[in-house]
Each structure stands twice: as structure tokens, then as C-alpha cells.
C-alpha positions in Angstrom: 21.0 2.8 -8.2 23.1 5.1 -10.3 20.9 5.0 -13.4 17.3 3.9 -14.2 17.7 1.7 -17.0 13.5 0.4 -17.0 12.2 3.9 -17.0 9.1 4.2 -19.7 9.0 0.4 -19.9 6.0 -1.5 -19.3 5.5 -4.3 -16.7 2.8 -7.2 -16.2 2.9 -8.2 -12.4 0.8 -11.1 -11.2 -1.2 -11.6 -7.9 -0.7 -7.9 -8.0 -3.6 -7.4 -5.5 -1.0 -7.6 -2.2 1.9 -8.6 -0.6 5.5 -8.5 -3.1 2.9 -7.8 -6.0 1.7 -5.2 -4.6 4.7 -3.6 -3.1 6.8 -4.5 -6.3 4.0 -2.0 -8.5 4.9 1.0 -6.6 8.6 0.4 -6.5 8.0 -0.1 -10.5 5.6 3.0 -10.9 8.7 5.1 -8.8 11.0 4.0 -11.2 8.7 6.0 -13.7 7.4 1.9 -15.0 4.0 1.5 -16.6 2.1 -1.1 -15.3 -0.3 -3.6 -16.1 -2.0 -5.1 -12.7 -3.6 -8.8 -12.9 -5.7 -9.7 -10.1 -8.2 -11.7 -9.1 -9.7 -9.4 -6.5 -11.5 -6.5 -8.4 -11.9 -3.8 -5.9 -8.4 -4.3 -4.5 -6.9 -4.0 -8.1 -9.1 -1.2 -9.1 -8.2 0.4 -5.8 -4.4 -0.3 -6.0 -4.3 1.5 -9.8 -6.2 4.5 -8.8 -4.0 5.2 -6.0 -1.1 4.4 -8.5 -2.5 7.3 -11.4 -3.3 9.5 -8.3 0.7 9.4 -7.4 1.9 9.0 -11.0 -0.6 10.4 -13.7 1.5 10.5 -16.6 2.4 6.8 -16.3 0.2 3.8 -18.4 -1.9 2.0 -15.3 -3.7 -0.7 -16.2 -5.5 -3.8 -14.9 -7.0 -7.3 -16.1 -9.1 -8.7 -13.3 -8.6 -12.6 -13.7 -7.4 -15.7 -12.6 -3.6 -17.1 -13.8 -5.2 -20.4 -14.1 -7.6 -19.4 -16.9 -5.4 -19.9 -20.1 -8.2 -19.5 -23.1 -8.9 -15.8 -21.1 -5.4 -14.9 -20.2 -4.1 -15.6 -23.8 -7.1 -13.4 -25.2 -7.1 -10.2 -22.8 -2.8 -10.0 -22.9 -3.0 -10.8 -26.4 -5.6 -7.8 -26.8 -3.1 -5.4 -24.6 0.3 -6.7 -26.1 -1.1 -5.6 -29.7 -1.3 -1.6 -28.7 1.4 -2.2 -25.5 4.6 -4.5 -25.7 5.4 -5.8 -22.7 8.7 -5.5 -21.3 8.5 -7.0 -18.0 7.4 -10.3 -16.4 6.5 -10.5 -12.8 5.0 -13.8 -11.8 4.0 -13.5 -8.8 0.8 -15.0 -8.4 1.3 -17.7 -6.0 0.0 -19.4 -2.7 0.4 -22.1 -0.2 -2.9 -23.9 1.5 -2.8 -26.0 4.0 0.2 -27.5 6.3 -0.2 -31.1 6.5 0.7 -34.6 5.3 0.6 -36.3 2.1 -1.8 -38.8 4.3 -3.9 -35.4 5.6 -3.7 -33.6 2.6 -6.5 -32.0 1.1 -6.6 -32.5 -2.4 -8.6 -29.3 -3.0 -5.2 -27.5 -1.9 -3.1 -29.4 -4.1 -5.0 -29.0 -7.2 -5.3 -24.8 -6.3 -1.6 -24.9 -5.4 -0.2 -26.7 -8.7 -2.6 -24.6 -10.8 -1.8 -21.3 -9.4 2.4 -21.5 -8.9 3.1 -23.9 -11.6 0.4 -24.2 -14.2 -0.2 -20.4 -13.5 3.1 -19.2 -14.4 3.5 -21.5 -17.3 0.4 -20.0 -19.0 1.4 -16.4 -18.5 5.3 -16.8 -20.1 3.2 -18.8 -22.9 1.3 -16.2 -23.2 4.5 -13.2 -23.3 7.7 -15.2 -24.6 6.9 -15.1 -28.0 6.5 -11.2 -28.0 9.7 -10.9 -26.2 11.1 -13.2 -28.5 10.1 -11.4 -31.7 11.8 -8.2 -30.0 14.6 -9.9 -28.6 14.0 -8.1 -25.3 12.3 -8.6 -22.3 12.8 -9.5 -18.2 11.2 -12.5 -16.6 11.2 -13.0 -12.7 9.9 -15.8 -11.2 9.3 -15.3 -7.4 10.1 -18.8 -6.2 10.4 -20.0 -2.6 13.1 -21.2 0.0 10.7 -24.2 0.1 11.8 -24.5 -3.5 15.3 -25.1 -2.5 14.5 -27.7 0.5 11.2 -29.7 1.6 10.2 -29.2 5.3 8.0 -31.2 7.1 4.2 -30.7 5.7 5.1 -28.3 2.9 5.0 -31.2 0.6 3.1 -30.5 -2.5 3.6 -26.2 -1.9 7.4 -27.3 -2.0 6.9 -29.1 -4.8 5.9 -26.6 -6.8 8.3 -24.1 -5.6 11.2 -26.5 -6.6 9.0 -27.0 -10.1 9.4 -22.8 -10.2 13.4 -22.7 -10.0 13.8 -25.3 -12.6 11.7 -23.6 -14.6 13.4 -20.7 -14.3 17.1 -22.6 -15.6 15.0 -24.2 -18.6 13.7 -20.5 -19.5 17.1 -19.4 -19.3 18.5 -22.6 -21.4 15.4 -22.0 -23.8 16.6 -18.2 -24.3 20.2 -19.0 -24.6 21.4 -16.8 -27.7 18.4 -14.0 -27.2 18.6 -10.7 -25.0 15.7 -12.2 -22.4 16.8 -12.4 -18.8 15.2 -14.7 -16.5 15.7 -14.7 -12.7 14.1 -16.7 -10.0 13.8 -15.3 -6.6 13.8 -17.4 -3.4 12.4 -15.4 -0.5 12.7 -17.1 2.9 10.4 -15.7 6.0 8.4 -13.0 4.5 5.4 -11.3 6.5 2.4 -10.7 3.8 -0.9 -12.5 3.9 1.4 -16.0 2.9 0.3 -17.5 5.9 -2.6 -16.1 6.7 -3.6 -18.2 3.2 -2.3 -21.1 4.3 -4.2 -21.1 7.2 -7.3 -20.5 5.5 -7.7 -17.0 7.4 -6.6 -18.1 10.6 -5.3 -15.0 11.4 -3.8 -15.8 14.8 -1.9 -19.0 13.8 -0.8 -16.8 10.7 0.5 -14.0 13.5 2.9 -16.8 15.4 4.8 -17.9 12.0 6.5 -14.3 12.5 6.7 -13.7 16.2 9.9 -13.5 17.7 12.1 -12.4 15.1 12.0 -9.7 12.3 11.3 -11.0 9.4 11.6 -10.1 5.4 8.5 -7.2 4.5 7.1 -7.1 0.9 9.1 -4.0 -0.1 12.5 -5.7 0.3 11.7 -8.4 -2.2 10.3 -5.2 -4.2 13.7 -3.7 -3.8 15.5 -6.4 -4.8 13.3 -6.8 -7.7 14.7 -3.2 -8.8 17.9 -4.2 -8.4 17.6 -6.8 -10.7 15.5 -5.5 -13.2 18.0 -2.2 -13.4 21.2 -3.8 -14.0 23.0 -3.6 -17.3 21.7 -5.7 -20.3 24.9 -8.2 -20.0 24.4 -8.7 -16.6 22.0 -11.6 -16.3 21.2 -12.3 -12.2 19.4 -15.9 -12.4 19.1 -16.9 -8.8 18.6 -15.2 -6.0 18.0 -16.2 -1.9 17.3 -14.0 0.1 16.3 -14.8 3.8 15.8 -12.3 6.7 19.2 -12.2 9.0 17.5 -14.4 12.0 17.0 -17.2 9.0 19.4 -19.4 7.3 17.8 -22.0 6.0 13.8 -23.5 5.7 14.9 -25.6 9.3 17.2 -23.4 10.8 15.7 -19.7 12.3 16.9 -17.9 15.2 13.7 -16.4 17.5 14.1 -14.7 20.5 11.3 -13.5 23.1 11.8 -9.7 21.7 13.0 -8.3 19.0 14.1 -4.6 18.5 
């Protein structure tokens, strides 16, 4: 990047406890971003900021331990920060699947966590921001979607669901802003090696390890790069949709594993 057009701007990133959030707040922070961390884990977030000041003490680090899914407290603690610090930046991130399994298998548990947390989650968070950004006329929204959004595979019913509920939310957001300086961009990541499946498994760390053997999949800090890239072009460029897959994957049913991989 040529030019660092988000320097001393100020970014909310969801879920930001690990994985793309957490990758995506030191890309941020390098790009001289202050940051506003919501988590549900409190010693993870509180250990993710102080390493963040540690690195980069004259940026704004802050944190709201929380859940998305709790509006009334969401809408009173971002309120609370947007009145001394306008946000600039929308990361929402927070997201999860549980569970592989049928709609005849499926526990409904998983559902309701999974449609609360990508879809009802990220609905009450831009509630919460739009109308700042709106009374500004400036802001960046990005949606971290799925490949699952883009086509059901066997079992991934209601997480696909919601995925696909993500990306269309995304074009309303951008149909909804039409006429306003407010970006929106959804972000499909295919493959991705965080603690996605280790979730879905319910901490089945072993059957969380075979989703990603034989092949190198996407890491955290690529969909944090290409978060940058993004967030730093110019303010009539407008990226709404991105997929991005790791080079052995081209589609949710079509991914090329060998025994080894370099």
C-alpha cells in the first residue's frame, strides 16, 4: 500500500478475542488505527489490548467485554464510547458454527447460538453504529461472511444459512447507504485455520486438526490483510464482495488435498 488512508481512525472489531479478529487488531494497530476490542472472553481481550498499548502506546486501545447478542448492553456501552470517540470502522466479526449435522440431528441449542451470534449479532451492532456514521456521512462496514454463504454443503444447513443471511445483508446495507459516503463490504473466506472448527466440534480438537490436513490452507492474517486492503482504498472506491479461498480450494465441494504439503 502506497498510502495509509485509516491512519488515526478508530475501529470497533467483534469476536476480537482470536482468530481474523484478532489478527485483523494488529494489522489495524500497524496501520497506526485505534481500537476498540469487544469480546466475550475477558482475560483474552484484556490480554490481547495490553500487548496492543505495549507495541503501540500512543494509539486509543480499548475493550467492552460482552456478548453481540445482548442489544439493551451493546446499545448502552457503544453509545457511552461513541459520545467521547466516533467510530470510524465496523468489523463484524463475531461469528461461529456448532455442530455438523442434519436438520433431522440438529441440535437446536446450535441453531438458536448460531442465528443469534452471525445474524442477530451483527444486526444489533450496525444498529447500534449506522446512525453515527450516518450523521457524519463517513464510516467502513465489513461483514466477514462465509463461502458457506455462497453455497450449502451437506450438514452446514442452519450455519449456511446465516452466512447467506450475512451477504444479503451486506447488498441491503449498501442499497440502504446509496447516496452517503458509507462503504460496506462482505468478505467470504473459504478454508481458514483458526479455532472455526475446533467450535464446531465442540473442542474436539483432533477432528478440528483433520479439516486442514493435507493442504495449506487460508491463516487469520491474510483475511487481516485483505481487510487492509480494503479498508485503505480511496473513498470512491467501494469493494462490496469479496472470495477469497486458499489456492488448493475452489469452491465449498471442490478442494484439492494431497498426503504432503510444502
Amino acid at each position: 500500500m502506497n498510502a495509509n488512508r485509516i491512519a488515526g481512525q478508530t475501529a470497533l472489531i467483534t469476536g476480537a478475542t482470536s482468530g481474523f479478529g484478532w489478527a485483523t487488531a494488529w494489522a489495524l494497530a500497524n496501520m497506526q488505527v485505534n481500537l476498540l476490542l469487544l469480546g466475550r472472553r475477558s482475560n483474552r481481550l484484556e490480554a490481547l489490548a495490553t500487548q496492543l498499548r505495549a507495541e503501540h502506546p500512543t494509539l486509543q486501545i480499548e475493550t467492552l467485554v460482552m456478548d453481540v447478542r445482548d442489544y439493551p448492553q451493546l446499545q448502552t456501552q457503544l453509545h457511552a464510547f461513541m459520545a467521547q470517540t466516533p467510530i470510524d470502522i465496523l468489523i463484524n466479526n463475531a461469528g461461529l458454527a456448532a455442530g455438523l449435522g442434519s436438520m433431522v440431528e440438529g441440535d437446536v441449542q446450535d441453531w438458536e447460538q448460531m442465528i443469534d451470534t452471525n445474524l442477530k449479532g451483527l444486526l444489533y451492532v450496525s444498529r447500534t453504529l449506522l446512525p453515527q456514521m450516518q450523521a457524519r456521512n463517513r464510516g467502513h462496514i465489513i461483514n466477514i461472511g462465509s463461502m458457506a454463504g455462497n453455497q450449502t454443503y451437506p450438514n452446514g444447513n442452519v450455519y449456511c444459512a446465516t452466512k447467506a443471511a450475512v451477504h444479503v445483508l451486506g447488498q441491503a446495507m449498501n442499497m440502504d447507504l446509496l447516496g452517503s459516503a458509507i462503504r460496506v463490504c462482505t468478505l467470504a473466506p473459504g478454508a481458514a485455520n483458526t479455532e472455526f472448527s475446533t467450535v464446531r466440534f465442540h473442542g474436539d480438537q483432533a477432528r478440528a486438526n483433520q479439516v486442514y490436513q493435507g493442504f495449506e490452507p487460508l491463516l487469520a492474517e491474510d483475511i487481516a490483510e485483505m481487510i487492509l486492503y480494503v479498508l485503505n482504498a480511496p473513498p470512491h472506491v467501494n469493494i462490496q464482495k469479496i472470495d477469497m479461498m486458499p489456492t488448493a480450494q475452489r469452491s465449498p465441494y471442490h478442494l484439492h488435498q494431497n498426503a504432503f504439503v510444502d
